[in-house]
N, C-alpha and C positions, 0 to 999 in steps of 0.2 A: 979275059978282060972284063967281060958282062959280071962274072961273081966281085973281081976288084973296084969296079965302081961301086958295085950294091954295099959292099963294106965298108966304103968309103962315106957313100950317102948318107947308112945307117950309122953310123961311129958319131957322124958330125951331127947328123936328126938327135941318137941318144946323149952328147956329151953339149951340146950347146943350151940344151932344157934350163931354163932358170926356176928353181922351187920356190914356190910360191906360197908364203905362210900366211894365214891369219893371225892378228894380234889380239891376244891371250887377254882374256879379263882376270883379274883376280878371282879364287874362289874361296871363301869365308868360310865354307859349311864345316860345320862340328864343334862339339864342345870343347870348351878349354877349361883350364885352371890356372888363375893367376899363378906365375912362379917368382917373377921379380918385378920391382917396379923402379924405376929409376926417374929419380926428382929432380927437375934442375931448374935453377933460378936464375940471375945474375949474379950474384953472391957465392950462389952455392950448388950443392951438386949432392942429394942423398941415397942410398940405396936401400931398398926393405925386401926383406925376405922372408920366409916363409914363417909365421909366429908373429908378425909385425902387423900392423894394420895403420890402414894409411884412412885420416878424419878428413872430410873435406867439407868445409863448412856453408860454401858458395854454391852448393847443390842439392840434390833432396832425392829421395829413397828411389832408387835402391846401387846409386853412386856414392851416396856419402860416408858411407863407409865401406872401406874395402880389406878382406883379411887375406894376406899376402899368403897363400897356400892351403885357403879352404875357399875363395870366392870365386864360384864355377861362373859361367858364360856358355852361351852359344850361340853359333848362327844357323839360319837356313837357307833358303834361297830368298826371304822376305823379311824375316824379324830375328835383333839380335833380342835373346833372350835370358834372363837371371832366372835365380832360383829356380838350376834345374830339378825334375824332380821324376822318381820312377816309380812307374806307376804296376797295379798286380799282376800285367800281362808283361811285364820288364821293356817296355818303353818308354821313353823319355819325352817330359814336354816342359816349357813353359812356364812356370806360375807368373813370374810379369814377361811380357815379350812387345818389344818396340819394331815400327816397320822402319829401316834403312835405307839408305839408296849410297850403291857404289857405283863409283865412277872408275875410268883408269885413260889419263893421259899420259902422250908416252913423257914429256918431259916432266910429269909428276913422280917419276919410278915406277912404282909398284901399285901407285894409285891412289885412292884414300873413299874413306866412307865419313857419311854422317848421318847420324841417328838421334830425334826429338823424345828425349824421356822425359812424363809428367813435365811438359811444355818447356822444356832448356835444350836447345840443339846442341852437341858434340859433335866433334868435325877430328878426325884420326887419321893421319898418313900411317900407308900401309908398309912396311918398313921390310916386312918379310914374310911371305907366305909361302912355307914350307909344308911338307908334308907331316910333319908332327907337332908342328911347331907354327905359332902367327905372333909374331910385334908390332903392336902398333904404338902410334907417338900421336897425344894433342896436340892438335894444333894450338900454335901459342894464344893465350890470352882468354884459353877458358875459364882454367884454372887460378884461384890468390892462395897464398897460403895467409899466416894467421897479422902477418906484419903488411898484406898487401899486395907483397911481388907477384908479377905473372908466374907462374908456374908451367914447364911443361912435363910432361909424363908422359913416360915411356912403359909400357906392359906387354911383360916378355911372359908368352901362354903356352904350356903343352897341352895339346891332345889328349883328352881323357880315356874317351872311348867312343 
């Protein structure tokens, strides 16, 4: 009788446990390459791929132009960084690097960052953060194209190395 209470005890101790998770921040780090970029306006809706380059006139170096399958990226745990570059010990760093701040609320998805380059804040929902792979989308109304419309953009990155 004493063993069938203790099984009892112990069955109801082990299976009544409620797991307990912490909520997950997003994590940014590692280089990417643009692979797609997806435009959309009111009007309209474009896609650039790899060979394409997308002009952006309302910004300044090293956003304003972007080539759709050579324009690397990175993050770390502080600064998203352009023009990565390897250096003679085969490390990678930097040539511009901006410091970030991510945020992650849960009714936001996946969260979103924003990063002040040469004095113009970016604001990016995080759309996906995968393991090889990160998209993220402007927030509306950074971006004009050439006629005015807000623009959003969407950039879809693999993993380099």
């Amino acid at each position: 009788m004493k063993q069938l209470l203790f099984l009892f005890l112990l069955s109801i101790t082990l299976l009544s446990c409620e797991r307990y998770e912490q909520p997950t921040y997003p994590s940014l780090s590692g280089n990417y390459v643009i692979d797609v970029i997806t435009v959309s306006t009111d009007s309209y809706t474009d896609v650039l791929y790899p060979g394409d380059t997308l002009f952006l006139n309302d910004t300044n170096f090293p956003m304003d132009t972007i080539a759709v399958g050579f324009t690397k990226l990175g993050f770390n745990n502080t600064h998203m960084g352009f023009n990565i570059v390897e250096n003679q010990w085969g490390d990678y760093y930097f040539e511009d690097k901006f410091p970030y701040t991510c945020t992650n609320f849960e009714y936001q998805g996946n969260g979103f960052f924003w990063v002040i380059i040469n004095g113009i804040q970016y604001s990016f929902d995080i759309v996906q953060d995968g393991l090889e792979n990160l998209i993220i989308r402007s927030k509306t109304g950074r971006f004009r194209d050439s006629n005015n419309n807000e623009m959003e953009l969407t950039f879809t990155m693999t993993m380099t190395y």
